[in-house]
C-alpha positions in Angstrom: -10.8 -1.3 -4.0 -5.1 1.8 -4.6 -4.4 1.6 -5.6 -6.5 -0.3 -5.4 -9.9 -0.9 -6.3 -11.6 2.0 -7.0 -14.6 -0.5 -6.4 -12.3 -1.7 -6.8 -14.2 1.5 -9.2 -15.3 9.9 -12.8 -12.5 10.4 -10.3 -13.6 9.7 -6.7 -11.0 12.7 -5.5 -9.9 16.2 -6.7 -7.7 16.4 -9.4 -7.4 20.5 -8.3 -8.2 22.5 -5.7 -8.8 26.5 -7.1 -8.0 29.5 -4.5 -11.1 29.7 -2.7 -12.9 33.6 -2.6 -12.5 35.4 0.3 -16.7 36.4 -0.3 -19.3 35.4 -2.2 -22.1 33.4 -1.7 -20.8 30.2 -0.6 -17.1 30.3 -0.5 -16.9 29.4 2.7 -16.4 25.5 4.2 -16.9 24.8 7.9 -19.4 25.9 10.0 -21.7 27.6 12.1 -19.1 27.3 15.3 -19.8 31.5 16.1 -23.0 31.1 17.1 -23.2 27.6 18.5 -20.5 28.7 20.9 -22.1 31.5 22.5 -25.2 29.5 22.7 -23.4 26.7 25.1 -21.0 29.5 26.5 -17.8 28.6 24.9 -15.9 31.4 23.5 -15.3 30.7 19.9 -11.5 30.5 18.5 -9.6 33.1 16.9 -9.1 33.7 13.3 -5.7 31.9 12.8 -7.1 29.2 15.4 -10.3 28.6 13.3 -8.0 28.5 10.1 -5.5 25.8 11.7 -8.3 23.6 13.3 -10.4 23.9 10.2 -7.4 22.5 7.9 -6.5 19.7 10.4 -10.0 18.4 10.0 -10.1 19.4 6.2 -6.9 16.3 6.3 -8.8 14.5 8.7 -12.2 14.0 7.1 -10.5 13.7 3.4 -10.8 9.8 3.3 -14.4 9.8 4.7 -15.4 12.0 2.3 -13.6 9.9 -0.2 -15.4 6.6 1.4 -18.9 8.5 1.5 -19.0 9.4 -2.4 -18.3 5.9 -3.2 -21.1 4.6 -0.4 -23.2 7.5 -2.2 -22.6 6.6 -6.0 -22.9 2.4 -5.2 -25.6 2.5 -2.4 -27.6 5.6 -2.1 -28.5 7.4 -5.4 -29.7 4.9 -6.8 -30.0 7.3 -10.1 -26.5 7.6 -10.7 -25.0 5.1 -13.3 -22.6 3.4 -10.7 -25.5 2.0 -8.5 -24.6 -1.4 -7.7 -27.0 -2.2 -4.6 -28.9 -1.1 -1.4 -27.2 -2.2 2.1 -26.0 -5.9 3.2 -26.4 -7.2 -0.1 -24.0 -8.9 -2.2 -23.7 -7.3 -5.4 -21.0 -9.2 -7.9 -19.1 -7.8 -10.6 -18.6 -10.6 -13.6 -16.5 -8.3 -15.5 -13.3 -6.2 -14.3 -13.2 -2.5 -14.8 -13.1 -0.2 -17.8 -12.9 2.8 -18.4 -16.8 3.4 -17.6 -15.8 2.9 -14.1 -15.2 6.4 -12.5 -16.3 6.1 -8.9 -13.1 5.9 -7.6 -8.8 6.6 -8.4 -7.2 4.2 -10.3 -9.7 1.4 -10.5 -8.3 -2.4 -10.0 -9.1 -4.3 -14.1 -7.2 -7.5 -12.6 -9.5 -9.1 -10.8 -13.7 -9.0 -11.1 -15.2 -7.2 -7.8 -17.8 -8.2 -5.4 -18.5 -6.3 -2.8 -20.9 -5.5 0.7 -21.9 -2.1 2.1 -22.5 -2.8 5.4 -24.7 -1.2 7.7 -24.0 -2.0 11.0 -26.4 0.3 13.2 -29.0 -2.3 14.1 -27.0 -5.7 14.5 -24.2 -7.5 13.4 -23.6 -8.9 9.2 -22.5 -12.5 8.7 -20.5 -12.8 5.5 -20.3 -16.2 4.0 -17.6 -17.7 1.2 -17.4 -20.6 -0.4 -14.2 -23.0 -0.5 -12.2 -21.5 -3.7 -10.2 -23.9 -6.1 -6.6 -24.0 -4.8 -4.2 -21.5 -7.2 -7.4 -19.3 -7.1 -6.2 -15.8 -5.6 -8.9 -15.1 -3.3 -9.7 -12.4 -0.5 -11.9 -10.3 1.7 -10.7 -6.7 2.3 -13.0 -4.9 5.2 -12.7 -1.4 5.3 -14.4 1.3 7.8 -15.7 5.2 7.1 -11.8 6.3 8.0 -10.6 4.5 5.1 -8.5 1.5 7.6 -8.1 -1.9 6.7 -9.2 -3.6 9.9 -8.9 -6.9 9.0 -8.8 -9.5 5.8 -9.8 -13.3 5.0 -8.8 -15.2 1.8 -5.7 -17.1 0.5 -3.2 -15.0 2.6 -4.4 -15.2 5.6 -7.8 -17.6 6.1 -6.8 -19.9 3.1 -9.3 -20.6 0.2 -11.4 -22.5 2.6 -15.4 -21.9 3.0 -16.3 -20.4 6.0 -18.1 -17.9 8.0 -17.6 -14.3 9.6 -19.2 -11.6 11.7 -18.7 -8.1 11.2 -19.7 -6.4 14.4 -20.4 -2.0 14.6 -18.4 -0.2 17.2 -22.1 -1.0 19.4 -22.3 -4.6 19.8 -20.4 -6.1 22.9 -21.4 -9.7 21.9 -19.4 -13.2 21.9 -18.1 -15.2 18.6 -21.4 -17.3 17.6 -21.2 -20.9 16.7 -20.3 -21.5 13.4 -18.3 -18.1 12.5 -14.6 -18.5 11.7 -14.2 -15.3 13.1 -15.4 -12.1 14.6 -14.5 -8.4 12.5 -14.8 -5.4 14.7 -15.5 -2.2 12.4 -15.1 1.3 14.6 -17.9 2.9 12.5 -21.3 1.8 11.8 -20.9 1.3 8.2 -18.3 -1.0 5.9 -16.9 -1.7 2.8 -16.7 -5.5 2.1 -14.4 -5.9 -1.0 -14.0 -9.5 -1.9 -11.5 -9.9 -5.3 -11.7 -13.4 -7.3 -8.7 -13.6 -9.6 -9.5 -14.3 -13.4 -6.7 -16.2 -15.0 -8.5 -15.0 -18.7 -11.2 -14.6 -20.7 -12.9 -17.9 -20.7 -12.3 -18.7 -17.6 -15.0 -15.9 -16.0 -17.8 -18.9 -15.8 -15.5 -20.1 -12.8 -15.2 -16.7 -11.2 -19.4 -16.8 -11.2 -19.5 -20.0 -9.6 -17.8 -18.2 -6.5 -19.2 -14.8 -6.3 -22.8 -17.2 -6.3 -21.6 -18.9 -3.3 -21.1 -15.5 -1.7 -23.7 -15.1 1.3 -24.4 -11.8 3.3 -27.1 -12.0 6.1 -27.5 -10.7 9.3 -26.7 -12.0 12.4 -30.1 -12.8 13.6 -31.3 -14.3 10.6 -28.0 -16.5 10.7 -29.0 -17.5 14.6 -32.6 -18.4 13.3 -33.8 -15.7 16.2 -35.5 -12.4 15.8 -34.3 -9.8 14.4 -33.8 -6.5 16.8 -35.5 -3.0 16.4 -34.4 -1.4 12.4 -31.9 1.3 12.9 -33.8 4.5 12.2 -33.8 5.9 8.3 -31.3 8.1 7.3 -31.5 11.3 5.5 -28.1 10.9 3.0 -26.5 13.8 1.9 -26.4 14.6 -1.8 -23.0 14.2 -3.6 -22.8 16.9 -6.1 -19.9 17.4 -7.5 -16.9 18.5 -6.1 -18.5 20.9 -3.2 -18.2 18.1 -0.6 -14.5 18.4 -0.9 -14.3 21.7 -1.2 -17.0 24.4 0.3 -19.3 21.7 1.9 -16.4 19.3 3.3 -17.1 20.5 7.3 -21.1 19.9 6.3 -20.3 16.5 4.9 -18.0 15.5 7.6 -20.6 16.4 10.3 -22.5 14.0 8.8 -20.4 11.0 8.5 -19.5 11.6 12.1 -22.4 10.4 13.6 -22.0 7.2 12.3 -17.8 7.5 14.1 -18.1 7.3 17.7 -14.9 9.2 18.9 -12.4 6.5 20.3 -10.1 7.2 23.3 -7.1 8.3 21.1 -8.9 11.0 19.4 -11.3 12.6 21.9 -8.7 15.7 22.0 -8.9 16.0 18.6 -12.5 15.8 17.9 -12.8 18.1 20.8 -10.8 21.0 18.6 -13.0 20.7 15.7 -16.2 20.8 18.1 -14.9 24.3 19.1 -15.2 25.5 15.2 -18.9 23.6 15.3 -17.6 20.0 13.1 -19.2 17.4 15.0 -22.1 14.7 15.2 -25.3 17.4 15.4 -23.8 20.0 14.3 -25.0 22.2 11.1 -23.1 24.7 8.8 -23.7 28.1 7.3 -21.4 30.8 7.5 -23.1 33.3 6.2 -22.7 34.8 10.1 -19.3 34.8 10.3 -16.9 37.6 9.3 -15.0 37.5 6.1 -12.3 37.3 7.7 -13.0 33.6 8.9 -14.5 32.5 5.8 -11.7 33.7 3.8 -9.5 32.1 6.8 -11.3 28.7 6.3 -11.2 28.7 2.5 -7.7 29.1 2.9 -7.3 26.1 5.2 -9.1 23.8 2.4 -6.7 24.5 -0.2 -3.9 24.8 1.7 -4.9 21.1 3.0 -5.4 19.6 -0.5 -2.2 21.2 -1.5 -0.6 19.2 1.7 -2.4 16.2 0.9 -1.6 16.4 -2.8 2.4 16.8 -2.0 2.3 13.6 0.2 0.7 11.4 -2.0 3.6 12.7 -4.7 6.1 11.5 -1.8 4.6 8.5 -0.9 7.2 6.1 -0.4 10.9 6.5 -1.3 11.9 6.3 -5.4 13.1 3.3 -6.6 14.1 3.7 -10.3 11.6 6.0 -10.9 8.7 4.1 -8.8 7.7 5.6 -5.9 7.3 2.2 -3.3 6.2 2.7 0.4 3.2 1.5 2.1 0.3 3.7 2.7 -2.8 1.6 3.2 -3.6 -0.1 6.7 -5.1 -0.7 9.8 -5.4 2.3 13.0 -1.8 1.7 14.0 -0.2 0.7 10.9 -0.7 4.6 10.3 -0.1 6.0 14.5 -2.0 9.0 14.0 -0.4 10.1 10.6 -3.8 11.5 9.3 -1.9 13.6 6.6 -0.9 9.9 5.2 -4.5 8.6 5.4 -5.7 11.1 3.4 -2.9 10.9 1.0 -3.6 6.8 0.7 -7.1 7.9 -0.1 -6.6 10.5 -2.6 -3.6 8.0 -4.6 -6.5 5.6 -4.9 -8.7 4.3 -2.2 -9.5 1.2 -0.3 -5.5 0.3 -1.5 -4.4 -3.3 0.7 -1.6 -3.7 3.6 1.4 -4.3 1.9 1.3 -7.8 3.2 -1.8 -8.4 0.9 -0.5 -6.2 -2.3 1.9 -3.5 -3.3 1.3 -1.3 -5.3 4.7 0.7 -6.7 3.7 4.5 -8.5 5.4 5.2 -11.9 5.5 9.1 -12.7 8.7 9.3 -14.2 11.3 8.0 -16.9 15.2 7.4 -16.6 15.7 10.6 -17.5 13.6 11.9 -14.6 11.4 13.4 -16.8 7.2 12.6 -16.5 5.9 10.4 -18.4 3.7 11.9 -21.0 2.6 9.5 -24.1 2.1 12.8 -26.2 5.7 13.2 -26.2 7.7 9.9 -25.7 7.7 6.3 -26.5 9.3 3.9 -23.5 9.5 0.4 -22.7 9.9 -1.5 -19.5 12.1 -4.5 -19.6 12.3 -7.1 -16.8 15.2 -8.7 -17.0 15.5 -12.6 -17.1 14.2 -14.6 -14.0 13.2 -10.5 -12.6 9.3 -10.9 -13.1 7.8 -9.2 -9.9 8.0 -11.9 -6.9 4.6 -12.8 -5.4 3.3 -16.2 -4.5 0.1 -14.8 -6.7 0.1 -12.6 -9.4 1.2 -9.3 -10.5 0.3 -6.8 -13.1 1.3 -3.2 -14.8 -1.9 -0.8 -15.5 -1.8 2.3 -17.2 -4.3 5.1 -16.3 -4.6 9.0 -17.2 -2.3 11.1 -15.8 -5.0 13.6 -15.1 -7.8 11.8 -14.0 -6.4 8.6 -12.7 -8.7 6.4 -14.2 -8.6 3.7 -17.2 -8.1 5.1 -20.5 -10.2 3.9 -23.6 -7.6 2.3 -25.9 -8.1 0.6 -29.9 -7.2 -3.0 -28.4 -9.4 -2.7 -24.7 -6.2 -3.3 -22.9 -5.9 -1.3 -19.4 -2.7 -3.8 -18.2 -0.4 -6.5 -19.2 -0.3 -9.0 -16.1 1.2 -12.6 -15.2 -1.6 -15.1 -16.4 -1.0 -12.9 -19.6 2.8 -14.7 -20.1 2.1 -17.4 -22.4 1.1 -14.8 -25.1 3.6 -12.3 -24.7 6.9 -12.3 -26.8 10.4 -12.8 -24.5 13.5 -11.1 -26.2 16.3 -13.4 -27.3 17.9 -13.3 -23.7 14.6 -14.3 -22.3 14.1 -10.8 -20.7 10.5 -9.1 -21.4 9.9 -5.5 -22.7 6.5 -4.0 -22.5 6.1 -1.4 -25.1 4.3 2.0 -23.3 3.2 4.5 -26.0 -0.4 6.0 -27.3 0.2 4.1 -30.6 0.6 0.5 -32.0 4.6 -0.1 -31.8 3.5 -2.2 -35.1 1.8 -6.1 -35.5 5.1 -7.7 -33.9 5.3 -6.2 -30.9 1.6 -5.6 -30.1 1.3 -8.6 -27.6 3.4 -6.4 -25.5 2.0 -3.4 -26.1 0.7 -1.1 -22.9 -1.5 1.6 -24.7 -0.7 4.8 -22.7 -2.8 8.1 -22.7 -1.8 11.2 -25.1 -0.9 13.1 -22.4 0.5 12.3 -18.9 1.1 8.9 -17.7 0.3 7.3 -14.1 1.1 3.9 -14.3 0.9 1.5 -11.6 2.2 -2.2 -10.6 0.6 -4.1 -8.7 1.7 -7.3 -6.4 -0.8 -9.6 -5.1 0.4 -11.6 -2.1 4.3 -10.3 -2.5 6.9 -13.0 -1.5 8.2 -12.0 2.2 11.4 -13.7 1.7 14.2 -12.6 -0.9 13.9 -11.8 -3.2 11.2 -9.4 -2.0 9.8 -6.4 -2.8 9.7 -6.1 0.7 9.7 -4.1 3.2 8.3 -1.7 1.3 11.0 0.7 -0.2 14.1 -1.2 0.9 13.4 -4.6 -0.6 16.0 -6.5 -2.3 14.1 -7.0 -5.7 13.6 -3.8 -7.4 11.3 -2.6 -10.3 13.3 -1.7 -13.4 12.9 1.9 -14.5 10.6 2.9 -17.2 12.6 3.4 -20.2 12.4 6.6 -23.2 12.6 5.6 -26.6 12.0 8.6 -28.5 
């Protein structure tokens, strides 16, 4: 799914945020909190308090949001042309991404997708994976509602060994069963299982089948041979209509993924501020109560916080030769209450790995400093002899649209140049290797090497799959002793 998958994955996020109206008839974004408040006798905050609580959970609830689109788009509307299944199912991708894939930033087109939408409200899912021929880059990324990586299987970290594993809801207080590997605790009631299967090439997507058939999802009772427990109730799903659930609707949609979040320890003060503006499991919006004063004070607090989260994700990281290189993606205390960051992580591309598992450096910019913008430059990228990125299992360079962050249709189909590609590229005379990035053939002779880029602006970004932790390294992330070379102009 950062850099990552985007579903590995239309742009999932916002590629602008407008001024929003101080009036009109649904400029505002948060909620009913006036008239809730005097109901239960709470006194309701001020305007500058409303505005600063309502852009807190604006940051907060960014991610959700994010993660609900993509639940809404591959689970729930099962009219929209990214359906890929209904819950606890399996559904398997035998091809990697194109540009036809818009659910989500910066899609993954390494490695073919299969993925699980969990719901964990009534019991338990087992997930089940077959033993995966050794060399295979294999792994199991399980992500919750917030967007955080709580915990991974696969070649890093389980091996390519079959086995199997519970993924428990933030409900169940039960033991490790006989016969799991190991027990996944998810703090909301519904997760994103994200299983990547490397493909080495083109013919060699028959053996990529043969594991995402071996792939098993079932729930815990039915794996115990007992009966199954009551069905969690039916859920009315919000609609996902364009942008509105990140902008005028976002408190609405973030009441509603809510429910699903019981508040943990850490964040009952927080959750407790936006209850006092009326976000929170139960609640329901409309503004049209409120003084224009606090709806324009709200819209102001969305796009003041996609402005902030927009000028993180641009600072992600510290520049390395023109690649931004930090690590944004991870579990509850990998990010110690850095919501802004979260929200940046998800809006930079979604469901992106712990740097342990990938990296995932951000090209924006040329030697010169300048963007990158195929409508206006040519530029190569040349690693240098015995310089390839260092991971134990693959890396690759893919170029998306500056402006949407997705793939971009091309004359040759190519949307990366990555390792198991080697044997057909061409090495200079000094055994180095130059990629050629540009909207146009750089001619028959150097079209192995070629990167088609956009006619427009470039966002191009590596990716490492199972960096090497010792040097030379890319990490830790930003101050590793193996760099990425800068991205060259050439006219």
């Amino acid at each position: 799914m950062s850099h990552a998958f985007r579903a590995g994955l239309i742009s999932l996020l916002l590629v602008s945020m407008p001024m929003l109206g101080a009036c009109g008839k649904r400029d505002d974004a948060v909620s009913q909190a006036a008239q809730q408040d005097v109901v239960v006798g709470i006194t309701a905050p001020g305007i500058e308090e409303t505005k600063r609580i309502a852009q807190q959970a604006y940051i907060y609830g960014f991610p959700m949001i994010a993660a609900y689109k993509a639940m809404h788009e591959f689970n729930v509307d099962r009219a929209s042309p990214q359906f890929k299944t209904g819950f606890n199912q399996v559904w398997n991708d035998s091809k990697t991404f194109t540009p036809k894939d818009t659910a989500i930033p910066t899609p993954n087109a390494d490695t073919p997708y299969s993925m699980i939408q969990a719901d964990l409200r009534a019991e338990p899912l087992v997930f089940c994976v077959p033993e995966v021929d050794k060399g295979r880059y294999f792994s199991v990324q399980l992500a919750d509602l917030y967007s955080f990586n709580y915990g991974y299987a696969g070649s890093r970290t389980t091996g390519n060994v079959s086995g199997c594993y519970l993924v428990a809801g933030p409900n169940w207080k039960g033991d490790k069963p006989e016969g799991i590997a190991k027990v996944f605790r998810s703090e909301t009631q519904f997760s994103l299982i994200i299983f990547r299967t490397q493909l080495f090439n083109a013919a060699d997507i028959d053996n990529v089948k043969k594991v995402q058939a071996d792939l098993l999802a079932e729930p815990l009772s039915t794996f115990l041979k007992q009966p199954a427990p009551p069905a969690a109730p039916a859920i009315d799903f919000l609609p996902f209509a364009g942008q509105n659930p990140f902008k005028t609707d976002f408190a609405a949609t973030l009441d509603f993924l809510l429910q699903f979040a019981p508040v943990v320890a850490e964040e009952k003060e927080l959750r407790a501020k936006f209850a006092s503006i009326g976000i929170g499991p139960g609640k329901t919006f409309d503004f049209k109560d409120l003084s224009i004063e606090h709806k324009a004070a709200v819209g102001l607090a969305v796009k003041q916080g996609y402005e902030a989260i927009k000028k993180r994700r641009d600072k992600i990281g510290k520049d390395v030769n023109g690649w931004l290189i930090g690590a944004a993606f991870g579990d509850r205390a990998f990010f110690k209450g850095d919501y802004e960051l979260r929200a940046a992580a998800a809006l930079a591309g979604i469901y992106g790995n712990d740097a342990a598992e990938a990296m995932y450096p951000l090209a924006k910019t040329d030697n010169t400093g300048a963007a990158l913008d195929g409508s206006k430059h040519r530029y190569t990228l040349t690693f240098g002899k015995n310089q390839l990125p260092p991971v134990n299992s693959f890396w690759s360079v893919t170029m998306y649209d500056g402006k949407t962050q997705l793939l971009i249709d091309n004359p040759i189909n190519r949307y990366l140049i990555n390792s198991p590609m080697l044997p057909q590229l061409k090495r200079n005379t000094d055994e180095s290797l130059t990629l050629y990035i540009q909207k146009d053939s750089p001619g028959k002779g150097k079209e192995a090497n070629w990167l088609p880029a956009p006619n427009g602006p470039i966002y191009m970004v590596m990716r490492l799959y199972w960096p090497k932790p010792t040097p030379p390294s890319i990490l830790p992330p930003g101050t590793g002793s193996w760099k990425p070379p800068a991205v060259m102009q050439t006219q």
